[in-house]
N, C-alpha and C positions, 0 to 999 in steps of 0.2 A: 593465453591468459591462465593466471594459475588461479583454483578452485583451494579452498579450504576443506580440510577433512575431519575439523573438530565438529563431534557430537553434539556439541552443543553452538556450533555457528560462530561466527567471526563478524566483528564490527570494527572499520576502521576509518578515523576523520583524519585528513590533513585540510591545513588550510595555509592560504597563498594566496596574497594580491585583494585580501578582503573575501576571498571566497571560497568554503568550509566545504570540501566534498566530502561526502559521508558514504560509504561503502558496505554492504552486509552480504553474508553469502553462508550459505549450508549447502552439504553436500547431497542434501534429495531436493534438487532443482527451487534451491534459494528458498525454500521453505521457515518459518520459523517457529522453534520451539517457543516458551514461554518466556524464558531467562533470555533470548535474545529480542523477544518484544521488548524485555522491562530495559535491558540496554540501550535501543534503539527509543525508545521514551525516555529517557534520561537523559539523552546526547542531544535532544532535537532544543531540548528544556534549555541545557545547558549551554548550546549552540546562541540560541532566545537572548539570552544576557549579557552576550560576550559580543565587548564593544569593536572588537578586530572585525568581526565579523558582519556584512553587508549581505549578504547572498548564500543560500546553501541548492549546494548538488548534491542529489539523492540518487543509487546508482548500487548495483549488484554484480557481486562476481561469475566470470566466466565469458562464456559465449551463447549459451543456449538459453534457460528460461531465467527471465526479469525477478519471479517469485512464484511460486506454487502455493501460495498461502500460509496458514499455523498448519502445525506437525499432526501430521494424521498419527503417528506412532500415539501421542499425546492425544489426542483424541480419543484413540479406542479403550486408552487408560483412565478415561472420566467411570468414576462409577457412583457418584450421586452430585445432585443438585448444587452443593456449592464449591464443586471443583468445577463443575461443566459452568458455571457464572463467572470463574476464576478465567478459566480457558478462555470464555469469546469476549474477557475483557481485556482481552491484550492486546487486541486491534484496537478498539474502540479505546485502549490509554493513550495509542501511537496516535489514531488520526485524529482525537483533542490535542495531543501536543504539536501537531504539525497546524490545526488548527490555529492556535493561540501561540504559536511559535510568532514572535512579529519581524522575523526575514523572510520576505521571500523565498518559496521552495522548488526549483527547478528538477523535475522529474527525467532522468534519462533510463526509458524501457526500452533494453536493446532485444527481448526476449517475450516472451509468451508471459501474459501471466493472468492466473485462476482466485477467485473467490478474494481474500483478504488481499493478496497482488492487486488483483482491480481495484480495490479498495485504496492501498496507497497509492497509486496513478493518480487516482477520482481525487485523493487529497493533496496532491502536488497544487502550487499555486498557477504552474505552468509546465504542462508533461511534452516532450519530443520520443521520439521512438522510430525503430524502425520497419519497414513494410515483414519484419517475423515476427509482430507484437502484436498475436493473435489473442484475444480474451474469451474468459471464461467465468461462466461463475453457473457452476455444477453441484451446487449442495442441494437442491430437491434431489438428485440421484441418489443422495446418501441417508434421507430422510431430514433435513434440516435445512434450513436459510440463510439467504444473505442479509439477516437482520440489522447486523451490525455497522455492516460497510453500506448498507441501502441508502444512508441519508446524504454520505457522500457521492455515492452514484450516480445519484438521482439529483444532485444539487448539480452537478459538471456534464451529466447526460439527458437529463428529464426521466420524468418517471415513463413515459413509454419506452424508451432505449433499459433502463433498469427489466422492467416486465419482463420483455422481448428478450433479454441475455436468462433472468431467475425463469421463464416457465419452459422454453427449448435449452434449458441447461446441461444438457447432450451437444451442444453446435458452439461450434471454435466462432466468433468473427473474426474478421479478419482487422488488421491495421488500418487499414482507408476506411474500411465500414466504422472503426471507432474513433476516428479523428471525423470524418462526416457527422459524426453526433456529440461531438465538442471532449472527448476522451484526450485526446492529441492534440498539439497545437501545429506540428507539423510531423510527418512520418518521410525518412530517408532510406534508400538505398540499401545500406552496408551502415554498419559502428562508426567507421571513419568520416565519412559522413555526418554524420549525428555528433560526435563528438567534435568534430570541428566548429557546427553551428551552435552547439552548445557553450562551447568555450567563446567566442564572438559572444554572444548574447549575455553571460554570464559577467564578460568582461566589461558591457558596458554595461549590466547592471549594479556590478560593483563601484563603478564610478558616478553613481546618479548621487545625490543624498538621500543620506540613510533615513533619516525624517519623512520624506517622501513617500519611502519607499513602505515603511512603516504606517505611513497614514494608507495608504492604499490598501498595502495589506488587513485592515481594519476595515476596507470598506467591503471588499471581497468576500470577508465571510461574515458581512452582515447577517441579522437575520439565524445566526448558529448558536444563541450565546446558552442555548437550552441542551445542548447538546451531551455536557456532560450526563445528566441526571437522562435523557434519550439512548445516548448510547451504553448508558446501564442498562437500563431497562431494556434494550435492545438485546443482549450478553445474557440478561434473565431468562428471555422467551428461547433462546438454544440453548443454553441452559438446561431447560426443562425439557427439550425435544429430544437433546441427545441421551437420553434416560428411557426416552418410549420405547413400547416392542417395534415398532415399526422403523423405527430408526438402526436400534441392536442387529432386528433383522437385514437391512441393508446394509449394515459395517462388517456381520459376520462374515462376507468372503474376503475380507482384507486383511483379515486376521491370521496371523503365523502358526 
């Protein structure tokens, strides 16, 4: 599988048969900078009101990791309070619009993935993966939190499964361990694998009515409609952390 080696990351939809596969990939292990959050928020919007569309697959390039989160490059670049609210609100645009997106989002993690990665999983409406989709969510080691993505975490895992990955935020789990805590809906073998039960599943969800489909999805994320004005606030409190000496000091050895 070929990897993209644009700077700034790659997003690509096709869609077929009623159902939108959406694609993103960056060359430091599917990571995203800012400008490919705000794409990836604009495709999901736009995916939302386009009547061809029944079903979307969300999906990343390569073979190795699912997502490694926002751009650590972009991170160590924050140097006051309203670029670092700018930065962790880039998640928090994506998973309201996956949110409020009313198709169904069928999540395929073929790969590992950390912090804002766990995040989109947690907001898939239905994640498959397979047994190398180990998770993480390592930002107390770098002086800051899973603020942002916690409410989706925590909505799809409970909040002990959240805890348990944010305070041993040093420890990989593993695939099974995160489909046991409701992360996965099933974990496979190999890609081939996975993508075969994906395309099955996809297909007959493109054949249900969309109505249906729609009302469901409204019922699912009951209970969220706060979210917007939460997941700001949320963007705020890292924000201000990634400012502190305690944080500066955990970033300096990542520094070039």
């Amino acid at each position: 599988m070929l990897t993209t080696n644009r700077p700034d990351g790659s997003l690509y939809t096709a869609i077929q048969n009623h159902i939108a596969t959406v694609e993103f990939g960056h060359p430091a292990s599917n990571s995203f900078p800012s400008v490919l959050l705000e794409r990836l928020t604009d495709e999901l919007t736009a995916l939302g009101s386009n009547d061809d569309v029944h079903v979307i697959v969300l999906k990343s390039e390569g073979e190795k990791a699912f997502c490694a989160g926002a751009s650590f490059n972009e991170l160590l670049e924050v140097s006051n309070y309203e670029e670092g609210g700018k930065f962790f609100s880039g998640f928090a645009n994506v998973i309201n619009a996956m949110r409020k997106c009313p198709k169904l989002i069928v999540g395929r993690i073929h790969g590992k993935a950390v912090g804002g990665g766990v995040g989109l999983a947690a907001a898939c409406d239905y994640a498959m993966a397979t047994e190398y989709s180990a998770v993480k969510l390592s930002e107390f080691t770098i002086g800051i939190g899973p603020f942002v993505i916690a409410p989706a975490v925590a909505r799809k895992m409970g909040t002990a499964a959240l805890a348990e990955m944010t305070i041993a935020g040093d420890e990989w789990k593993n695939a099974y361990w995160a489909k046991e805590k409701g992360l996965y809906a099933k974990v496979f073998e190999n890609t081939k694998d996975l993508d075969k039960e994906i395309d099955i599943l996809t297909t007959k969800l493109a054949g249900y009515n969309p109505e249906a489909l729609y009302a469901m999805k409204k019922v699912l994320w009951e209970g969220t409609e706060n979210w917007d004005t939460l997941l700001e606030e949320r963007a705020a409190i890292s924000g201000k952390l990634v400012l502190s000496d305690a944080t500066k000091k955990a970033l300096e050895p990542y520094r070039k």
